[in-house]
N, CA, C and O atoms as a Tripos MOL2 file, in Angstrom:
@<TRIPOS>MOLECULE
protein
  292   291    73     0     0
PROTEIN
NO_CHARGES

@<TRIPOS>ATOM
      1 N          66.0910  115.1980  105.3290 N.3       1 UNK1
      2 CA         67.1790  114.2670  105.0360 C.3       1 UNK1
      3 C          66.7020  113.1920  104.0720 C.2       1 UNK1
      4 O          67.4650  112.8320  103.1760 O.2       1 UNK1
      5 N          65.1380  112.4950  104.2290 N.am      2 UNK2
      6 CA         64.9530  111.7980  103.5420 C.3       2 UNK2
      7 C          64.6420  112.2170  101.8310 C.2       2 UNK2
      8 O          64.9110  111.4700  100.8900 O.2       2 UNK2
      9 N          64.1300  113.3370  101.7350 N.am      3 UNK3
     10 CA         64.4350  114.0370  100.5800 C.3       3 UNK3
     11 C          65.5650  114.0950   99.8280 C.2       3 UNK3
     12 O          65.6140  113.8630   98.6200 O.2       3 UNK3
     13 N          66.5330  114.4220  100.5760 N.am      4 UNK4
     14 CA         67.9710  114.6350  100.1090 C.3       4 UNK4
     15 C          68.2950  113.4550   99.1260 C.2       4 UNK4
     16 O          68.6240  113.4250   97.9400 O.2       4 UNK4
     17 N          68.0240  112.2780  100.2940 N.am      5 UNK5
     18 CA         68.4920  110.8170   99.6820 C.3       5 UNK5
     19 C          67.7930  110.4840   98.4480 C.2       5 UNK5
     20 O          68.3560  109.8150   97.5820 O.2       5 UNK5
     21 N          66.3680  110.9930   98.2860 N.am      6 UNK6
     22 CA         65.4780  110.4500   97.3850 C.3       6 UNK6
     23 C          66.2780  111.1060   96.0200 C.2       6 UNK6
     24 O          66.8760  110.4280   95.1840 O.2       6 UNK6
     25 N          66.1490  112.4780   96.0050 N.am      7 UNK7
     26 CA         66.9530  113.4070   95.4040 C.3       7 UNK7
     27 C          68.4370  113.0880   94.7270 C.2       7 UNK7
     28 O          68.8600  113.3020   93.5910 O.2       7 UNK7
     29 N          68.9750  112.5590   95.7560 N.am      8 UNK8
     30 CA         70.4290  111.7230   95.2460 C.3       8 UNK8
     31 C          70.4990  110.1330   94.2810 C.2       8 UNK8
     32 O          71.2990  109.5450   93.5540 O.2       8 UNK8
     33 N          69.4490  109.9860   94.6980 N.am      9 UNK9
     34 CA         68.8290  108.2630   93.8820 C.3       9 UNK9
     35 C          68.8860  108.7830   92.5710 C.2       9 UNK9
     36 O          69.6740  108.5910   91.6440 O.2       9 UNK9
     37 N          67.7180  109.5940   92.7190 N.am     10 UNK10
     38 CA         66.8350  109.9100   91.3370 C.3      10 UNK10
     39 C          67.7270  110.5230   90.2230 C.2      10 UNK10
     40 O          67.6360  110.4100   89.0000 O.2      10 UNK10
     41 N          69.1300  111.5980   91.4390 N.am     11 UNK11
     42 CA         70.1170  112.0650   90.0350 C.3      11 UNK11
     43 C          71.0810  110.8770   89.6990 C.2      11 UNK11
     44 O          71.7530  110.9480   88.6700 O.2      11 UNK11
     45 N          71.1680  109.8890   90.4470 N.am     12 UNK12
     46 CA         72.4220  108.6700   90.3360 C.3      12 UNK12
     47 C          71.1540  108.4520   89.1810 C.2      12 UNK12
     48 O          71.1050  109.1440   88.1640 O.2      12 UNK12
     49 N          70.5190  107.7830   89.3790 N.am     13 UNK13
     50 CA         69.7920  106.6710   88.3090 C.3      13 UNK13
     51 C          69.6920  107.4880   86.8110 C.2      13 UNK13
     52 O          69.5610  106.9010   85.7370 O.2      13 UNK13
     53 N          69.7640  108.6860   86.9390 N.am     14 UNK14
     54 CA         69.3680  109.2950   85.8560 C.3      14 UNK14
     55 C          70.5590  109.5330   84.9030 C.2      14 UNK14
     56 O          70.5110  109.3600   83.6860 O.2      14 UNK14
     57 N          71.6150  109.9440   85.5920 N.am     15 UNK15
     58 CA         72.6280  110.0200   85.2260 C.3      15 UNK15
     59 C          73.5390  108.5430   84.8520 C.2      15 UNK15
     60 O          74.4800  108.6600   84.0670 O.2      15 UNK15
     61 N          73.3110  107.5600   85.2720 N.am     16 UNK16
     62 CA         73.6870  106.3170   84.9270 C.3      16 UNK16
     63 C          74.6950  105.7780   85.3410 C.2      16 UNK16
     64 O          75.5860  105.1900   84.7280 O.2      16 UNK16
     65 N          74.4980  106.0640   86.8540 N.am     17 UNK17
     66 CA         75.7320  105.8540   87.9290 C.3      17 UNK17
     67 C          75.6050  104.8850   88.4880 C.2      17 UNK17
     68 O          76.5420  104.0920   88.5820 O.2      17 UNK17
     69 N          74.2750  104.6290   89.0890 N.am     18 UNK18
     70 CA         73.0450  103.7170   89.4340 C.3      18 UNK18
     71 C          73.7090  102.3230   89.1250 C.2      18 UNK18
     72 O          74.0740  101.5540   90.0150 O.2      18 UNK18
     73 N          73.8330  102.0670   87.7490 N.am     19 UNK19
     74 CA         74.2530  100.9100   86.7250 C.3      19 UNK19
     75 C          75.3180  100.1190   87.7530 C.2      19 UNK19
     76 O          75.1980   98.9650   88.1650 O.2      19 UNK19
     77 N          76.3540  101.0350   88.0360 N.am     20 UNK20
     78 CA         77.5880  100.4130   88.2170 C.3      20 UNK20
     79 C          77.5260  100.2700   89.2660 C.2      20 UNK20
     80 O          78.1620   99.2860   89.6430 O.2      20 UNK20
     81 N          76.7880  101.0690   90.3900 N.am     21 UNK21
     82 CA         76.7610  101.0830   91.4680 C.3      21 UNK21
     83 C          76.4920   99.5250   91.7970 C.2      21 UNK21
     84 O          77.3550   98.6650   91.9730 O.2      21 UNK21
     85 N          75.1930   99.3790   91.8350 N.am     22 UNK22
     86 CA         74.5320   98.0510   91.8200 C.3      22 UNK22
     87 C          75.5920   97.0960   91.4520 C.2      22 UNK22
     88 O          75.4650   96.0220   92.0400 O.2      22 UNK22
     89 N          76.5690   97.1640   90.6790 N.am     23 UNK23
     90 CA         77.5540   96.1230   90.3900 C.3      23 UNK23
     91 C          78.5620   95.8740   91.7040 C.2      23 UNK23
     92 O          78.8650   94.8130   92.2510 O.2      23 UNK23
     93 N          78.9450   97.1740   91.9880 N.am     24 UNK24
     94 CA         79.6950   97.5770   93.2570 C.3      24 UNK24
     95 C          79.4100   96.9980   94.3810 C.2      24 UNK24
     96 O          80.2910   96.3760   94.9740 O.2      24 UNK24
     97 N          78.2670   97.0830   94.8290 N.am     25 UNK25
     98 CA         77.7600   96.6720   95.7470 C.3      25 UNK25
     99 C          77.2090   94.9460   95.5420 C.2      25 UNK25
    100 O          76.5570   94.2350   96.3070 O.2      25 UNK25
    101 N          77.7050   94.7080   94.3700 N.am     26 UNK26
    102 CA         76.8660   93.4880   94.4860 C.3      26 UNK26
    103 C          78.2460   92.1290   94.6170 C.2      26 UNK26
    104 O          78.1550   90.9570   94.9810 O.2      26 UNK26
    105 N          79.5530   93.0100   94.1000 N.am     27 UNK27
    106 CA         80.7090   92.4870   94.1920 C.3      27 UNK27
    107 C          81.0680   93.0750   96.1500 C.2      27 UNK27
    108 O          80.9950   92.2280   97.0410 O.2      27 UNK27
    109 N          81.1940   93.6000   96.2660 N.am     28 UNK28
    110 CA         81.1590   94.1990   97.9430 C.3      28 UNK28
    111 C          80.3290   92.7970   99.0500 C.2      28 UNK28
    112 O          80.7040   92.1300  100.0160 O.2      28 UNK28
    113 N          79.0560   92.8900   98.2170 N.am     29 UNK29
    114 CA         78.3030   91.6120   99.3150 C.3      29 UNK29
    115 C          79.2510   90.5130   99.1940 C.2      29 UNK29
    116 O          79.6650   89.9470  100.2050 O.2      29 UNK29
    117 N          79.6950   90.1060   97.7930 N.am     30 UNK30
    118 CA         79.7980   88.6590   97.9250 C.3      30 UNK30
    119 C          81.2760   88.7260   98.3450 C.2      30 UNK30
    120 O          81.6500   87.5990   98.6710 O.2      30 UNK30
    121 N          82.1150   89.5200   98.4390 N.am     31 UNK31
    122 CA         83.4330   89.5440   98.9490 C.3      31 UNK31
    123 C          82.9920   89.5670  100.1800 C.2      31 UNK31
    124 O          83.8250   88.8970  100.7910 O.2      31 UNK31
    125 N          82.1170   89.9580  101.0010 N.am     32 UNK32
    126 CA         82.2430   90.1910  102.5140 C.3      32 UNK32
    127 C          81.3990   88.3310  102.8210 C.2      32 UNK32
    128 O          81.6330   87.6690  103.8320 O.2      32 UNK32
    129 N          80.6230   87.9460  101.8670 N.am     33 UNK33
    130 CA         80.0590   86.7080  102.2500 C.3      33 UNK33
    131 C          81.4430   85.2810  101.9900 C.2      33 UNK33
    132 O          81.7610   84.4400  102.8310 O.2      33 UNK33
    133 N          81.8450   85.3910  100.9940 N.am     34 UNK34
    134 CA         83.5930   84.9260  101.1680 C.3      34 UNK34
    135 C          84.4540   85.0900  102.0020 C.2      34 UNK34
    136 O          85.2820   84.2000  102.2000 O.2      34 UNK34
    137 N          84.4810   86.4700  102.8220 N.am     35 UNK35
    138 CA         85.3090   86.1600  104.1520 C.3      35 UNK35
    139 C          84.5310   85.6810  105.4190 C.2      35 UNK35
    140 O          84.9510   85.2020  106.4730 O.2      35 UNK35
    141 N          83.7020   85.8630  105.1380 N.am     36 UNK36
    142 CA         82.5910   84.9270  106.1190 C.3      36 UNK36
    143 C          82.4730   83.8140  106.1650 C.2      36 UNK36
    144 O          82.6320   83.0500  107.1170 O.2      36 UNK36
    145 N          82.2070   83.6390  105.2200 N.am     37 UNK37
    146 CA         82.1340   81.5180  105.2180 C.3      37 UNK37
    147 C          83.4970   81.2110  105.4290 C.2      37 UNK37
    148 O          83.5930   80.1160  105.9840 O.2      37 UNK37
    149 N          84.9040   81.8980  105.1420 N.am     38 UNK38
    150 CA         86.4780   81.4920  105.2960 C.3      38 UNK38
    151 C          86.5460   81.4650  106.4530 C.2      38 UNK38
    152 O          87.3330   80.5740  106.7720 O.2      38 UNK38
    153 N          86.0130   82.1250  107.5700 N.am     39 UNK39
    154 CA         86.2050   82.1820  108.7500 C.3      39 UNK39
    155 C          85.6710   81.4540  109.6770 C.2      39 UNK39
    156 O          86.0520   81.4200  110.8470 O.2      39 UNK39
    157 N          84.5700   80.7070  109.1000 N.am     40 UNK40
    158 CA         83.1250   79.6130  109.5700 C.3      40 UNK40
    159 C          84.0140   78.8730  109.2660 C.2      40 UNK40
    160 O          84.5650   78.3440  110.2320 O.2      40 UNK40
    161 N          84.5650   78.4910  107.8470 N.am     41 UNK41
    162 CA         85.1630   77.4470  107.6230 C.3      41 UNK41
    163 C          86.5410   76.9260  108.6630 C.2      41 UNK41
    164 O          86.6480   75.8580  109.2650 O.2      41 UNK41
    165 N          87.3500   77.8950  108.6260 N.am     42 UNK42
    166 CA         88.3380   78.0520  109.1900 C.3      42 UNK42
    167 C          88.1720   77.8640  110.8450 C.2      42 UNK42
    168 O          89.2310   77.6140  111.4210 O.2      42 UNK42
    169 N          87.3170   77.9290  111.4430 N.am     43 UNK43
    170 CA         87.7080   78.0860  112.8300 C.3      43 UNK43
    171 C          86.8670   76.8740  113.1010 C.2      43 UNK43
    172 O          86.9320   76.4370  114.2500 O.2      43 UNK43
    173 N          86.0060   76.1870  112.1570 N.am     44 UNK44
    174 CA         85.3270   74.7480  111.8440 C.3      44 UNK44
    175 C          86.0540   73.5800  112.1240 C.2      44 UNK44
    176 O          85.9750   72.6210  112.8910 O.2      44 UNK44
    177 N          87.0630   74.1510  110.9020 N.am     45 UNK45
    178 CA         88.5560   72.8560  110.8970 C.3      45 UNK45
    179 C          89.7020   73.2680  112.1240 C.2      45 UNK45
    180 O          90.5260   72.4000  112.4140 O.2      45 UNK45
    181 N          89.7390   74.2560  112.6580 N.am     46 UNK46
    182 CA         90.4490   74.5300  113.7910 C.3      46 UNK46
    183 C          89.6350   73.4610  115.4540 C.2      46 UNK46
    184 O          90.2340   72.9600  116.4060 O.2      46 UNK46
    185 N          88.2600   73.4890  115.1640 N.am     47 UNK47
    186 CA         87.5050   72.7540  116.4610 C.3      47 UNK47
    187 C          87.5170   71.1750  116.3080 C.2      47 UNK47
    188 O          87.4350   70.3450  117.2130 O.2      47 UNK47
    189 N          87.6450   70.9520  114.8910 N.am     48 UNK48
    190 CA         88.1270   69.2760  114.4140 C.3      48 UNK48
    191 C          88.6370   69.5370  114.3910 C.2      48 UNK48
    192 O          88.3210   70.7060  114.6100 O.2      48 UNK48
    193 N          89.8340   69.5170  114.2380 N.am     49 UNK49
    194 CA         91.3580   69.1880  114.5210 C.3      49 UNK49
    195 C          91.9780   69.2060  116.0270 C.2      49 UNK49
    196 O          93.0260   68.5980  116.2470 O.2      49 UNK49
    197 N          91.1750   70.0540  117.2510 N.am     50 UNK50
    198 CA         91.8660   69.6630  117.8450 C.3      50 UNK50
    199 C          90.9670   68.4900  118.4400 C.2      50 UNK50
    200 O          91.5220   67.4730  118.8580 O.2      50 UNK50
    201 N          89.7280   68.6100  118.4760 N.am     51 UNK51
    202 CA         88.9250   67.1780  118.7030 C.3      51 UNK51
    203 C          89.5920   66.1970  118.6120 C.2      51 UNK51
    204 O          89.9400   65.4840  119.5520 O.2      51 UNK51
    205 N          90.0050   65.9560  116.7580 N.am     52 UNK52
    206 CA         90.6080   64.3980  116.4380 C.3      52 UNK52
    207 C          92.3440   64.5530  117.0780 C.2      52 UNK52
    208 O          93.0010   63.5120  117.0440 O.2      52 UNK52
    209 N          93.0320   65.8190  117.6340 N.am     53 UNK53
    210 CA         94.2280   65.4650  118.3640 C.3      53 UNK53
    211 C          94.0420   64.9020  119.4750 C.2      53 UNK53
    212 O          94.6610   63.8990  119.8300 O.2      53 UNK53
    213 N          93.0360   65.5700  120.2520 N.am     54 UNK54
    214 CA         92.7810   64.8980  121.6490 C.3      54 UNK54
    215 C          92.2150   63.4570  121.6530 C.2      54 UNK54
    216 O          92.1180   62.8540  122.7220 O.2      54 UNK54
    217 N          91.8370   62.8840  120.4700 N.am     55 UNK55
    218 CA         91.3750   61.4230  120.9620 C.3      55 UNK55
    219 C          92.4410   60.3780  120.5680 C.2      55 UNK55
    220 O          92.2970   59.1920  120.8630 O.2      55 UNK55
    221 N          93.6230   60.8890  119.8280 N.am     56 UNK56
    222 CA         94.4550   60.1080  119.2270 C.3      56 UNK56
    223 C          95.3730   59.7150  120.5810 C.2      56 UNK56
    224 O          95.5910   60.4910  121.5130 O.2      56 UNK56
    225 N          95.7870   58.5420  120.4920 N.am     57 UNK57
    226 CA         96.3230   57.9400  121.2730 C.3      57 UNK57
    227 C          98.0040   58.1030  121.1480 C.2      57 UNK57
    228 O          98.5660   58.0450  120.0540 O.2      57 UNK57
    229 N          98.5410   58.2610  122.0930 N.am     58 UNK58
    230 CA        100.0890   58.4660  122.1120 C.3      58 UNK58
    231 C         101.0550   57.0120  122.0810 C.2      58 UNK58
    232 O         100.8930   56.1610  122.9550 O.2      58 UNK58
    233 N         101.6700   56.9070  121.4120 N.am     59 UNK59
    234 CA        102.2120   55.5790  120.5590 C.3      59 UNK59
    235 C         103.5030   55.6610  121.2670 C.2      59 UNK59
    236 O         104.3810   56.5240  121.2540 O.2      59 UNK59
    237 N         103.3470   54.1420  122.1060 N.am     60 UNK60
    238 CA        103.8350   53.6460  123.0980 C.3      60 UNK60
    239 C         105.0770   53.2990  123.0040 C.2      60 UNK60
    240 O         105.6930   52.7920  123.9410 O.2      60 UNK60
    241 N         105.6780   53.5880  121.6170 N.am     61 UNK61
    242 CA        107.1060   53.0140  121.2350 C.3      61 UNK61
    243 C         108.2330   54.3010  121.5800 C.2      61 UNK61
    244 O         109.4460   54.0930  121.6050 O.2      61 UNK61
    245 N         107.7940   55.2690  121.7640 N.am     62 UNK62
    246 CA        108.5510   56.0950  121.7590 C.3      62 UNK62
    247 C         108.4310   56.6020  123.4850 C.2      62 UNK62
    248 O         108.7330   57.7700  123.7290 O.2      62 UNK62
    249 N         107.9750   55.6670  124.6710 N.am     63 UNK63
    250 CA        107.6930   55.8650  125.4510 C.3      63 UNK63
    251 C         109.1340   55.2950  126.3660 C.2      63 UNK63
    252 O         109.1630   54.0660  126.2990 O.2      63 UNK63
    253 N         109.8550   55.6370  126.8690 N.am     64 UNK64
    254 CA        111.3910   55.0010  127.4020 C.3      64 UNK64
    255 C         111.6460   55.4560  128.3360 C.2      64 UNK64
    256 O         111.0730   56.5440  128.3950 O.2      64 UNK64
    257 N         112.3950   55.2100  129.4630 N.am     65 UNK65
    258 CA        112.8550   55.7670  130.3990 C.3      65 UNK65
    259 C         113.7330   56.9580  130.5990 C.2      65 UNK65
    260 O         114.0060   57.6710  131.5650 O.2      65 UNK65
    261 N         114.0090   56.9250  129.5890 N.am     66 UNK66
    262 CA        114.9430   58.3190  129.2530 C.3      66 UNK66
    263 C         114.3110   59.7080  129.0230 C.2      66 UNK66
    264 O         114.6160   60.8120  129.4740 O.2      66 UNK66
    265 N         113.2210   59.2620  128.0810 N.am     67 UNK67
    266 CA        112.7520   59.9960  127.6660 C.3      67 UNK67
    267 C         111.2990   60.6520  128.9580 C.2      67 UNK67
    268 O         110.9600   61.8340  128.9050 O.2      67 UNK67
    269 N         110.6630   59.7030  129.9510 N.am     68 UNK68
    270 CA        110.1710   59.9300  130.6120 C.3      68 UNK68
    271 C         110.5920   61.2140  131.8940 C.2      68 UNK68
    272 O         109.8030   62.0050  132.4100 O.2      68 UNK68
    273 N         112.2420   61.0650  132.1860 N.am     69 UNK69
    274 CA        112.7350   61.7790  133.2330 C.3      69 UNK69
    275 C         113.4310   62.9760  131.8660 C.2      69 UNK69
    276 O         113.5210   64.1530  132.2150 O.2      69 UNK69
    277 N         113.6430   62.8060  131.1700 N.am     70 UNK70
    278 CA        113.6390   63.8800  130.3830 C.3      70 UNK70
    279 C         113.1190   65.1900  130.4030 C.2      70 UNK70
    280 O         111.8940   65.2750  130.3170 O.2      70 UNK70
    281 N         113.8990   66.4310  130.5170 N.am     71 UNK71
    282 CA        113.4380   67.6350  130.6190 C.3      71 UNK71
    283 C         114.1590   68.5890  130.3860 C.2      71 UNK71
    284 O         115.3550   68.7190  130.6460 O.2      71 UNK71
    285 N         112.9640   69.7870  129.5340 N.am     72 UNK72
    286 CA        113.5940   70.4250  128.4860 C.3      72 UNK72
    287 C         114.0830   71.8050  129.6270 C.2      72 UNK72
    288 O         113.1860   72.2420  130.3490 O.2      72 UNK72
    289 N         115.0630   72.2420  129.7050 N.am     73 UNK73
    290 CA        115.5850   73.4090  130.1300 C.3      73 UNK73
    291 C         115.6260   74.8760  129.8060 C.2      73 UNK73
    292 O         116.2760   75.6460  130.5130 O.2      73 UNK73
@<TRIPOS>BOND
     1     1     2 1
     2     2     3 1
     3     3     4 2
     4     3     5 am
     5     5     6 1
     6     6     7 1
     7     7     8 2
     8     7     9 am
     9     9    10 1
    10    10    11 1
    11    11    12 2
    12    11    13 am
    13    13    14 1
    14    14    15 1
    15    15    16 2
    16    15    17 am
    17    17    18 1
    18    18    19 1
    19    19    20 2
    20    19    21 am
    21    21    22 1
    22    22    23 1
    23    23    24 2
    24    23    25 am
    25    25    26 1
    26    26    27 1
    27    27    28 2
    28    27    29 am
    29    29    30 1
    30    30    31 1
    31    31    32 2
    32    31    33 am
    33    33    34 1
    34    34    35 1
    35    35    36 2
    36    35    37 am
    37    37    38 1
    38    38    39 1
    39    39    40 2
    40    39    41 am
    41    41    42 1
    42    42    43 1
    43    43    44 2
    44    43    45 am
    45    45    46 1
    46    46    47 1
    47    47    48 2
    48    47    49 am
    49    49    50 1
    50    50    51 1
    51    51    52 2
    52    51    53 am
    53    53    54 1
    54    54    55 1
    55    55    56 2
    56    55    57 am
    57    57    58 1
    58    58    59 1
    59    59    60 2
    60    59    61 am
    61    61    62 1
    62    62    63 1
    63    63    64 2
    64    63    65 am
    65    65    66 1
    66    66    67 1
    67    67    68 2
    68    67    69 am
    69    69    70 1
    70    70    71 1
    71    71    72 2
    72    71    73 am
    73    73    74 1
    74    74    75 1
    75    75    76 2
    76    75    77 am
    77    77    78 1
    78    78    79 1
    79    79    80 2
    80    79    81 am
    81    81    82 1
    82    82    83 1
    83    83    84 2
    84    83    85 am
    85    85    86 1
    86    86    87 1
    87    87    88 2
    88    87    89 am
    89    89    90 1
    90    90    91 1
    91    91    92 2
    92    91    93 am
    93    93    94 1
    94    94    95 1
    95    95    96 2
    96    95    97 am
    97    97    98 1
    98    98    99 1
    99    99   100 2
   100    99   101 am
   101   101   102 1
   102   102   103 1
   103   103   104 2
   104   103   105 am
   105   105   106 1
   106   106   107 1
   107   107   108 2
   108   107   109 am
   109   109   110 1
   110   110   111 1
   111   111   112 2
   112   111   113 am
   113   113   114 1
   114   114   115 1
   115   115   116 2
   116   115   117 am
   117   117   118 1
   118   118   119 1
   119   119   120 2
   120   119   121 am
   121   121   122 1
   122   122   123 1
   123   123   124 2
   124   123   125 am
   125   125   126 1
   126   126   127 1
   127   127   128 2
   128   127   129 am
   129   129   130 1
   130   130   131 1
   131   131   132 2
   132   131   133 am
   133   133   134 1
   134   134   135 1
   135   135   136 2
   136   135   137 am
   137   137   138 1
   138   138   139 1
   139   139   140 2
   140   139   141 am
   141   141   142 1
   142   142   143 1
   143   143   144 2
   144   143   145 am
   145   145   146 1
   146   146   147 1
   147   147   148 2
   148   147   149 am
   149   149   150 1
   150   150   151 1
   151   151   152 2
   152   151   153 am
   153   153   154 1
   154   154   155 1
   155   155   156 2
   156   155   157 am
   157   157   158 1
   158   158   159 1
   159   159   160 2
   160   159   161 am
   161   161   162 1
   162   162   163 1
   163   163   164 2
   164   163   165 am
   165   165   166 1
   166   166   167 1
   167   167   168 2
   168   167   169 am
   169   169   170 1
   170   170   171 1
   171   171   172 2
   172   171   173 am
   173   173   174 1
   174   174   175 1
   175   175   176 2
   176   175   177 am
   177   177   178 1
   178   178   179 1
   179   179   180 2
   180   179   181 am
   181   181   182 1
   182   182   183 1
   183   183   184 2
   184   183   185 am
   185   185   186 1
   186   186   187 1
   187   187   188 2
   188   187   189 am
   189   189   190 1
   190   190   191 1
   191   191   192 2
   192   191   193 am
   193   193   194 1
   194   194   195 1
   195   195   196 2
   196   195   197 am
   197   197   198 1
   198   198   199 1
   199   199   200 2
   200   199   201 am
   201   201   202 1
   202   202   203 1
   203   203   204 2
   204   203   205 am
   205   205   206 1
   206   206   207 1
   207   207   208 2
   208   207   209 am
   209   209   210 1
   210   210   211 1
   211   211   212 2
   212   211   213 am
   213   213   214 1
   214   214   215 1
   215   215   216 2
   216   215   217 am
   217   217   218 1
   218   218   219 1
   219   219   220 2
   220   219   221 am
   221   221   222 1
   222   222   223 1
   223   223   224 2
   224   223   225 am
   225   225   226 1
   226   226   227 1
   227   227   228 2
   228   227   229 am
   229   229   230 1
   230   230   231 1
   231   231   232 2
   232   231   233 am
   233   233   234 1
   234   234   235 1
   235   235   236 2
   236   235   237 am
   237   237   238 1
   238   238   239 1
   239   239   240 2
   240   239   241 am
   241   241   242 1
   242   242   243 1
   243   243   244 2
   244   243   245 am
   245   245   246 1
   246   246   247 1
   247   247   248 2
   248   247   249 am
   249   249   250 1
   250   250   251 1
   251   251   252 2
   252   251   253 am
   253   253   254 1
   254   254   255 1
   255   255   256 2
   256   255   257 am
   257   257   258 1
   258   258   259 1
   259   259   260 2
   260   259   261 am
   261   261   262 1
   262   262   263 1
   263   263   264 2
   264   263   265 am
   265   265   266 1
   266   266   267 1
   267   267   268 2
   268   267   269 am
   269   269   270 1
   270   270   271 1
   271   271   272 2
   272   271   273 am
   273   273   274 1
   274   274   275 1
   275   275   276 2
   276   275   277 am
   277   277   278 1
   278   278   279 1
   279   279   280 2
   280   279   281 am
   281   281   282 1
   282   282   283 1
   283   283   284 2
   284   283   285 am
   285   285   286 1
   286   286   287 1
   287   287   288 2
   288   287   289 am
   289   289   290 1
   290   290   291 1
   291   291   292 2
@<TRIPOS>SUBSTRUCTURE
     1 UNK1         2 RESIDUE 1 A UNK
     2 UNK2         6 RESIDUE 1 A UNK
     3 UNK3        10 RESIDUE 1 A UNK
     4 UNK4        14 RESIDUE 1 A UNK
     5 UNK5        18 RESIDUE 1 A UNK
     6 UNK6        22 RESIDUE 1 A UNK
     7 UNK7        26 RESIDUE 1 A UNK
     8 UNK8        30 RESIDUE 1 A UNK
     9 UNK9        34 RESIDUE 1 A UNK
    10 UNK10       38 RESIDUE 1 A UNK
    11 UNK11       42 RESIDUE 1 A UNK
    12 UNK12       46 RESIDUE 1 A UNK
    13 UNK13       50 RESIDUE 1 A UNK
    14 UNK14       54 RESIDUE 1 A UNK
    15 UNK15       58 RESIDUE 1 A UNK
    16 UNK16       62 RESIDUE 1 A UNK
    17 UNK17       66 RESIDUE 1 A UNK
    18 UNK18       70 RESIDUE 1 A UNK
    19 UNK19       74 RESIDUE 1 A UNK
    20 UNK20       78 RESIDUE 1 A UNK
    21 UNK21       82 RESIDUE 1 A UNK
    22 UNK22       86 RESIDUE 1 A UNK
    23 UNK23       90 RESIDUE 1 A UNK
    24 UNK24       94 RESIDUE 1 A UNK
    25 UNK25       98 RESIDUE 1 A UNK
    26 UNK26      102 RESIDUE 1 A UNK
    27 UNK27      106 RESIDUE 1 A UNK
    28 UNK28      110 RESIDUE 1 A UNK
    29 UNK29      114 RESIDUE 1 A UNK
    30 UNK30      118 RESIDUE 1 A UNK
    31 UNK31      122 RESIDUE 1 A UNK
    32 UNK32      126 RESIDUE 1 A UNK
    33 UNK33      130 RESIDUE 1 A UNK
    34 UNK34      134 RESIDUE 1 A UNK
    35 UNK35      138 RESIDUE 1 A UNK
    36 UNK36      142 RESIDUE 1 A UNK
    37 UNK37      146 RESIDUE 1 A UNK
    38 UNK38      150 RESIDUE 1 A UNK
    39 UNK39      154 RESIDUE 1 A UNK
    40 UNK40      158 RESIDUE 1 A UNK
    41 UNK41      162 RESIDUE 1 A UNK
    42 UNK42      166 RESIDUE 1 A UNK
    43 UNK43      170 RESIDUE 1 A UNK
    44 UNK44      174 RESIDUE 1 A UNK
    45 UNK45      178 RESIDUE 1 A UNK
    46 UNK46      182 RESIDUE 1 A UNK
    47 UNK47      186 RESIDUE 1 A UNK
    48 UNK48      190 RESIDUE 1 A UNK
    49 UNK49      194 RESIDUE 1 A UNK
    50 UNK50      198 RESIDUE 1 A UNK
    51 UNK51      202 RESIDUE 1 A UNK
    52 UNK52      206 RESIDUE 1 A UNK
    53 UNK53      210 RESIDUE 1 A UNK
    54 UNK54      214 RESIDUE 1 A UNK
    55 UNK55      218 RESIDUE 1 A UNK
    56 UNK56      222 RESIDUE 1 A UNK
    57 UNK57      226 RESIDUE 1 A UNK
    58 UNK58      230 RESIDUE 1 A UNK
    59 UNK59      234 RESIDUE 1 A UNK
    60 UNK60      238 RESIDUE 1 A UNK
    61 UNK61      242 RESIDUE 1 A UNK
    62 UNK62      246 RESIDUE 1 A UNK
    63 UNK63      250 RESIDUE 1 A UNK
    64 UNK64      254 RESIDUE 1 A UNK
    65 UNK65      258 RESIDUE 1 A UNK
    66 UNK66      262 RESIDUE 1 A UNK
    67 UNK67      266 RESIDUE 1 A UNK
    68 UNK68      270 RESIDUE 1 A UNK
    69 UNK69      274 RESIDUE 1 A UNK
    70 UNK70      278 RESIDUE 1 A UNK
    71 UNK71      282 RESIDUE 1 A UNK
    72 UNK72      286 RESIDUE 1 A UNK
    73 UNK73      290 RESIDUE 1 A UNK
């Protein structure tokens, strides 16, 4: 098997497939390292955000008696 592969290199490179390949794969890494960091990023600002919701304080003006016995059906 490891023959095979060596065998398959040696006709890619020779033939000048090799070239593009390496391009392929080199656009392939960095697309898969872009949805990676989007998702680091993303679930980053998802753990701040709810952090800074939970420390924010609920603003007392909109706090009424009505609205206290209030309930949604």
């Amino acid at each position: 098997m490891n023959e095979l592969t060596l065998e398959t290199l040696f006709r890619a490179k020779y033939a000048g497939s090799i070239g593009e390949m390496s391009s392929y794969v080199s656009l392939a890494v960095q697309t898969v390292a872009v949805m990676i960091g989007g998702i680091v990023l993303w679930r980053a600002s998802v753990v701040l955000h709810k952090k800074k919701k939970s420390q924010r304080s609920r603003n007392a003006y909109f706090d009424t008696p009505y609205s206290k016995g209030w309930k949604r059906k």
